[in-house]
C-alpha positions in Angstrom: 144.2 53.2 135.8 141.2 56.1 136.1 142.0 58.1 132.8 142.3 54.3 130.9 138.8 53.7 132.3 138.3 57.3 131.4 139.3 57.4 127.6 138.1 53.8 127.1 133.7 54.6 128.1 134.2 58.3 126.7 132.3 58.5 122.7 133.4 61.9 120.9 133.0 62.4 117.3 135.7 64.5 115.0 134.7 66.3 111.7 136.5 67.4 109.3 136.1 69.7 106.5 137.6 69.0 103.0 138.1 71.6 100.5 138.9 69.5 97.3 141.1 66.8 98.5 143.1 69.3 100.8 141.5 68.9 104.6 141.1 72.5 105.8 139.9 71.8 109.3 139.3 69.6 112.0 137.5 69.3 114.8 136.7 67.7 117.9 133.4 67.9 120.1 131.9 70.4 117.2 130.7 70.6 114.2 133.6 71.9 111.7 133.3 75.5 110.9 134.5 74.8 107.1 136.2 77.4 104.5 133.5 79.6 103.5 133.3 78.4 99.5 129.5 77.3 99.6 128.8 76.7 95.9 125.2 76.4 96.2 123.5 80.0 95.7 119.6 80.6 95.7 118.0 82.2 92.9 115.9 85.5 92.6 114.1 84.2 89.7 112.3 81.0 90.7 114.7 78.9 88.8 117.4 77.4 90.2 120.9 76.3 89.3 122.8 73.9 91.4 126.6 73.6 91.0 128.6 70.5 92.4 130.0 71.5 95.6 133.8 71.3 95.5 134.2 70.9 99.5 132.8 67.7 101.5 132.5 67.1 105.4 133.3 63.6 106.8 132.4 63.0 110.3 134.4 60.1 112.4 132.3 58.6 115.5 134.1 56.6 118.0 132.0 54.7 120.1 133.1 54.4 124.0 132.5 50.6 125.5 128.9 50.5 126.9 129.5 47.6 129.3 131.8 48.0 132.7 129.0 46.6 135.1 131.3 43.4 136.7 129.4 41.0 138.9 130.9 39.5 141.8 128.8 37.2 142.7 130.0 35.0 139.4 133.4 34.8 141.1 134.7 30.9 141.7 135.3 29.8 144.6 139.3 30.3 144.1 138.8 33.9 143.2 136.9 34.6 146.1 139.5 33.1 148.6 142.1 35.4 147.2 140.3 38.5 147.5 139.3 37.8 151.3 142.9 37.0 151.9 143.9 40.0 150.1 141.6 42.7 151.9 142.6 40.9 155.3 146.3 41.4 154.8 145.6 45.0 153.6 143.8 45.8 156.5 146.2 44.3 158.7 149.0 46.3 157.2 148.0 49.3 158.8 147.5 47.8 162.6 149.8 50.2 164.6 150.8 49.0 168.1 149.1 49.3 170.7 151.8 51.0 173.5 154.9 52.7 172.2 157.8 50.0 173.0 161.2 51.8 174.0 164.1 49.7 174.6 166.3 52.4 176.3 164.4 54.1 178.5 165.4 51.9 181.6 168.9 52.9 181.0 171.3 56.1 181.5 173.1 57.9 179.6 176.7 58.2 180.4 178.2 61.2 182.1 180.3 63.8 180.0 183.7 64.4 182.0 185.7 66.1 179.5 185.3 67.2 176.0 186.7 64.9 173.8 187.4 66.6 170.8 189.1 69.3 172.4 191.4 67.2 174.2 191.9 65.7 170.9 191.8 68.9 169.0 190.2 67.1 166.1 187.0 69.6 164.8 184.9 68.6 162.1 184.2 71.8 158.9 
């Protein structure tokens, strides 16, 4: 239940880096690295030319939920008897006793005469 509460308030974003219409990397946390073929180049000359950029960057955000604050206190009245019921018999589960109750320790055990199972001869492998 702690790593569905987990992934469900986390927010990450992935990017990915498209060279043409092939996607050449992906990542998560970080900004894609890309492939290196940056079309734009600056000019010497004061004039400069700018070429469409074949590769493109898309970026995919998904938002964690914002809102896990629960109040109690809006409980009904139903609600609220079955969660005292249910933390008293939960407590009470682990009520231990209070002396150590032995049946058999008034009684003796009986006295060994003989060996059995070598009167018998019967011995267990």
């Amino acid at each position: 239940m702690a790593i569905v509460v987990l992934f469900s308030t986390m927010s990450f974003t992935i990017d990915m880096h498209y060279c043409g219409d092939n996607l050449v990397e992906t990542a998560i946390f970080h900004k894609a690295k890309g492939c290196g073929m940056e079309m734009e180049k600056p000019s010497t000359d004061g004039c400069s030319i700018k070429v469409k950029d074949c590769c493109s960057d898309e970026q995919l955000i998904i938002d964690g939920q914002d809102e896990l604050k629960i109040s109690f206190d809006k409980l009904t009245f139903d609600q609220q008897v079955f969660v005292a019921s249910f933390v008293y018999t939960y407590i009470n589960l682990f009520e231990g006793l209070e002396k150590n109750v032995t049946s058999f320790r008034d009684y003796v055990p009986p006295l060994v005469i003989r060996q059995i199972y070598k009167l018998d001869e019967t011995y267990l492998i």
